[in-house]
C-alpha positions in Angstrom: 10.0 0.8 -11.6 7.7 2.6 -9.3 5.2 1.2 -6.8 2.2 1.4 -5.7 1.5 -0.8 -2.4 -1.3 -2.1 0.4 0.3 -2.9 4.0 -1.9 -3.9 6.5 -1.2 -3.5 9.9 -1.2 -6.6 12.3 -1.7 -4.1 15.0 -4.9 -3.1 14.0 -6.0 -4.8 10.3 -6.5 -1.2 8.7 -4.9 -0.7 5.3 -2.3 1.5 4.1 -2.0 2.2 0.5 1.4 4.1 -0.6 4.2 4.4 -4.0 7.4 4.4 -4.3 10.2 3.4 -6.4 12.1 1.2 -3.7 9.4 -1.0 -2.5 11.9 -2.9 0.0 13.5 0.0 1.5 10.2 1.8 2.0 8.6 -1.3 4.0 11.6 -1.2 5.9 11.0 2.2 6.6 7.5 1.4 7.8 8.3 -1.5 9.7 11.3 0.6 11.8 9.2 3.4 12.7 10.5 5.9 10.1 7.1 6.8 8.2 5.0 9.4 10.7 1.8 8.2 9.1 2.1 4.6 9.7 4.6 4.3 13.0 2.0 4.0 15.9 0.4 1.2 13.7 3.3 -1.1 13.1 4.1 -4.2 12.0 2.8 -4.4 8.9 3.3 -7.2 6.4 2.8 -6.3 2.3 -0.8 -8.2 0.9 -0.2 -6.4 -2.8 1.5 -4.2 -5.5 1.5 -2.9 -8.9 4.4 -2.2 -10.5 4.5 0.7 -13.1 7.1 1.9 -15.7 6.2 5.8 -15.5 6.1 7.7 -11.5 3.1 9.3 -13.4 0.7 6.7 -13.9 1.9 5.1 -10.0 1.1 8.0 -8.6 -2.4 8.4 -10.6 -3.2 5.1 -9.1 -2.3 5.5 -5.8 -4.6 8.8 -6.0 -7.2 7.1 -7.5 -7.3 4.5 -4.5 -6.8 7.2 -2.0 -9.7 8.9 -3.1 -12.2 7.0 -5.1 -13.6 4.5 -2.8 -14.9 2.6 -5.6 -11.6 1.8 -6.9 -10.4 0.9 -3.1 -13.2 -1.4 -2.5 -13.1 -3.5 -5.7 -9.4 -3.9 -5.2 -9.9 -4.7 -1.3 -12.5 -7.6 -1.9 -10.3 -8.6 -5.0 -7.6 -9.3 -2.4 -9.6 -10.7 0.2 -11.3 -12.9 -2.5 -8.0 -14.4 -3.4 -6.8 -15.0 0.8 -10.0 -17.5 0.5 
Protein backbone atom coordinates (compact mmCIF):
# COMPACT_ATOMS: atom_id res chain seq x y z
CA UNK A 1 0.00 0.00 0.00
CA UNK A 2 1.23 3.54 -0.52
CA UNK A 3 0.39 6.65 1.39
CA UNK A 4 -0.40 9.77 1.08
CA UNK A 5 -0.34 11.81 4.53
CA UNK A 6 -1.10 15.41 6.46
CA UNK A 7 1.20 16.03 9.65
CA UNK A 8 0.78 19.04 11.43
CA UNK A 9 3.36 20.46 13.38
CA UNK A 10 2.63 21.29 17.13
CA UNK A 11 5.49 23.64 16.78
CA UNK A 12 3.83 25.84 14.60
CA UNK A 13 0.16 24.35 13.35
CA UNK A 14 1.34 24.44 9.49
CA UNK A 15 0.60 21.36 7.50
CA UNK A 16 2.74 18.92 5.79
CA UNK A 17 1.30 16.77 3.20
CA UNK A 18 3.69 13.76 2.01
CA UNK A 19 3.50 9.63 0.42
CA UNK A 20 5.04 6.86 1.08
CA UNK A 21 4.59 3.27 1.28
CA UNK A 22 5.74 2.83 5.07
CA UNK A 23 3.52 5.33 6.74
CA UNK A 24 5.08 4.40 10.37
CA UNK A 25 8.60 4.52 9.56
CA UNK A 26 8.31 7.74 7.59
CA UNK A 27 6.55 9.55 10.71
CA UNK A 28 9.26 8.24 12.60
CA UNK A 29 11.59 9.73 10.34
CA UNK A 30 9.85 13.13 10.68
CA UNK A 31 9.49 12.98 14.24
CA UNK A 32 13.53 12.12 14.83
CA UNK A 33 14.75 14.86 12.67
CA UNK A 34 15.55 12.74 9.59
CA UNK A 35 13.31 14.60 6.82
CA UNK A 36 15.32 18.13 5.93
CA UNK A 37 11.98 19.59 5.02
CA UNK A 38 10.10 19.09 8.10
CA UNK A 39 13.11 18.90 10.99
CA UNK A 40 13.15 22.58 12.32
CA UNK A 41 9.25 22.11 12.63
CA UNK A 42 8.99 19.06 14.72
CA UNK A 43 6.83 17.21 16.59
CA UNK A 44 4.24 16.55 14.46
CA UNK A 45 1.32 14.24 15.16
CA UNK A 46 -0.64 12.49 11.90
CA UNK A 47 -4.53 14.30 11.50
CA UNK A 48 -5.12 12.03 8.05
CA UNK A 49 -4.33 9.49 5.20
CA UNK A 50 -5.41 7.81 2.12
CA UNK A 51 -4.24 4.65 1.42
CA UNK A 52 -3.81 3.66 -2.33
CA UNK A 53 -3.08 0.29 -4.13
CA UNK A 54 -0.98 1.80 -7.18
CA UNK A 55 2.43 4.46 -6.08
CA UNK A 56 0.84 6.06 -9.31
CA UNK A 57 -2.42 7.31 -8.32
CA UNK A 58 -0.63 8.25 -4.34
CA UNK A 59 1.60 10.18 -5.94
CA UNK A 60 -1.04 11.94 -8.32
CA UNK A 61 -2.78 12.83 -5.18
CA UNK A 62 -0.26 14.11 -3.21
CA UNK A 63 0.61 16.35 -6.41
CA UNK A 64 -2.72 17.29 -6.77
CA UNK A 65 -2.78 18.70 -3.05
CA UNK A 66 0.63 20.18 -3.42
CA UNK A 67 -0.44 22.10 -6.08
CA UNK A 68 -4.09 22.72 -6.52
CA UNK A 69 -5.12 24.73 -3.66
CA UNK A 70 -8.58 23.89 -4.29
CA UNK A 71 -8.12 20.32 -3.61
CA UNK A 72 -5.95 21.33 -0.31
CA UNK A 73 -8.61 23.53 1.04
CA UNK A 74 -11.64 21.23 0.67
CA UNK A 75 -9.69 18.51 2.23
CA UNK A 76 -8.28 20.95 5.12
CA UNK A 77 -11.86 22.21 6.16
CA UNK A 78 -13.09 18.48 5.64
CA UNK A 79 -10.66 17.65 8.49
CA UNK A 80 -11.11 20.54 10.54
CA UNK A 81 -14.97 20.02 10.09
CA UNK A 82 -14.64 16.57 11.53
CA UNK A 83 -12.12 17.87 14.83
CA UNK A 84 -15.60 19.79 15.70
Amino acid sequence: MFYVYLLKSKKDQKLYIGFTNDLKKRFIEHNGGLVKATKPRRPFEIIYYEAYKSIKDAKQRESRLKKYSRAYHQLKTRIENSLI
